[in-house]
N, C-alpha and C positions, 0 to 999 in steps of 0.2 A: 375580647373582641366585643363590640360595640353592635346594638343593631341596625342594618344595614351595610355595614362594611363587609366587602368580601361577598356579597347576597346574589347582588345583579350582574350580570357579564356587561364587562364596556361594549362589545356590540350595541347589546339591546339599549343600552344608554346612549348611546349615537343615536341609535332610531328615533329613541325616545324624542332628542333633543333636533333631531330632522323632522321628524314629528308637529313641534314645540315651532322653530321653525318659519316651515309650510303656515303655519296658522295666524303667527304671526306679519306674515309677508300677505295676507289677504289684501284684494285689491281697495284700494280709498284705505287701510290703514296707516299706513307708516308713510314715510322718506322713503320716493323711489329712487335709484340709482341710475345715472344715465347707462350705458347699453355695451359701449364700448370696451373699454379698457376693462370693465367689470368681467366679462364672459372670455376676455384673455385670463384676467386673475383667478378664476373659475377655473379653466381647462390646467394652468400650473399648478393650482392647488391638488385638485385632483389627480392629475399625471406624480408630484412630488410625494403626497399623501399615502397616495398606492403603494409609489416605490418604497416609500420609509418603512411601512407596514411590513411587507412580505420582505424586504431586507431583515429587519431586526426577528422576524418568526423565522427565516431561513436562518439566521445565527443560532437561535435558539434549538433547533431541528438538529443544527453539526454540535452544539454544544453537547445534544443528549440530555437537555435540562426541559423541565416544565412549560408550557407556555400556556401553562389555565392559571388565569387572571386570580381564580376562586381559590387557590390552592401553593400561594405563594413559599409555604414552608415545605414543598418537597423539589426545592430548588436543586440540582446536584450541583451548578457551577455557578460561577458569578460572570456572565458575560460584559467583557469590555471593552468588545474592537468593534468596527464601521461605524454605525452612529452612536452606539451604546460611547463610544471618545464625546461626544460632544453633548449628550441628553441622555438619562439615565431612564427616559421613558420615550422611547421613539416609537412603540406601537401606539401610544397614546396620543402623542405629538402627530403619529399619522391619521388616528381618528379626527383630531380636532383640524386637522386638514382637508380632509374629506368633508368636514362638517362645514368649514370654512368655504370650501367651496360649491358647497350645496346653496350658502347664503347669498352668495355674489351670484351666482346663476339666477337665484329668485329676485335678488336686484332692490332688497327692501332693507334699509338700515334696522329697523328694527326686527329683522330674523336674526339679527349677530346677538341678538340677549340669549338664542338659544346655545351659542359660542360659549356663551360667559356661565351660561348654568352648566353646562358641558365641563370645560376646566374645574369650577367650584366643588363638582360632583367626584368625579374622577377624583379629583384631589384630595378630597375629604374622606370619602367611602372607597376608593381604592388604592390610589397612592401610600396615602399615609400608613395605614394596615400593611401593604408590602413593606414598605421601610421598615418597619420594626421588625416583621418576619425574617425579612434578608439581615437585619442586624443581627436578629439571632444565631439564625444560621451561619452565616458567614465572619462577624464578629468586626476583627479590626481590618481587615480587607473590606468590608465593606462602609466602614468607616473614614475608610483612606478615599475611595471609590465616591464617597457622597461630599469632601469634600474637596474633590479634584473635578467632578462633573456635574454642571446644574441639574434640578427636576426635569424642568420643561426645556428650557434653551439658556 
């Protein structure tokens, strides 16, 4: 393991990148966003975000498996059903949702780079590190698993 991978909880890396953000979206900086359709795409991000979240940690709750981000190798199951069928990271996919609509609420195109450092990061320093852990663990099922279901979507 690498350092940083595995180090920071993607919470705190959300915040971080809400954060990132907020600072970004300061007023006279960037591209503002007209008002409308933005703060609808805002309220389904968030409402979508939530539910994907707390669906895939409820899976993970009935499975009896791990859900610390920091500690992918004491996995007991390989969960596969609700969104884990279509995205092999829907607690992440639900962060970047929530983050997603943190940016359209602030209304500034350039609060989406904290989108993009968001994905990058996750990807790099947490994603990546679980795949190899759950390959371990889990072996050719999990092999079959990565290539029947995308990362992200």
């Amino acid at each position: 393991m690498k350092p940083l991978e595995l180090k920071i909880p993607p919470p705190l890396v959300t915040l971080a990148c809400a954060a990132l953000a907020w600072g970004l979206s300061a007023p006279g900086v960037g591209w503002h966003l007209p008002a409308g359709p933005r703060l609808v795409g805002a309220g389904l991000c968030l409402l979508l975000g939530a539910v994907l979240t707390l669906w895939a940690l409820g899976l993970f709750r009935r499975a009896r498996t791990t859900a610390s981000p920091l500690q992918p190798g004491r996995s007991r199951a390989l969960v596969r059903e609700g969104p884990y069928r279509f995205t092999r990271n829907p607690m992440y996919l639900g962060l970047a949702l929530l983050l997603l609509a943190l940016c359209l609420w602030l209304g500034d195109v350039l609060a989406l780079l904290a989108l993009v450092v968001f994905v990058a990061w996750i990807t790099r320093f947490q994603i990546l590190p679980e795949e190899r852990a759950l390959q371990e663990r889990f072996g050719p099922a999990y092999t079959q698993y990565r290539q029947e279901v995308r990362r992200w979507l």
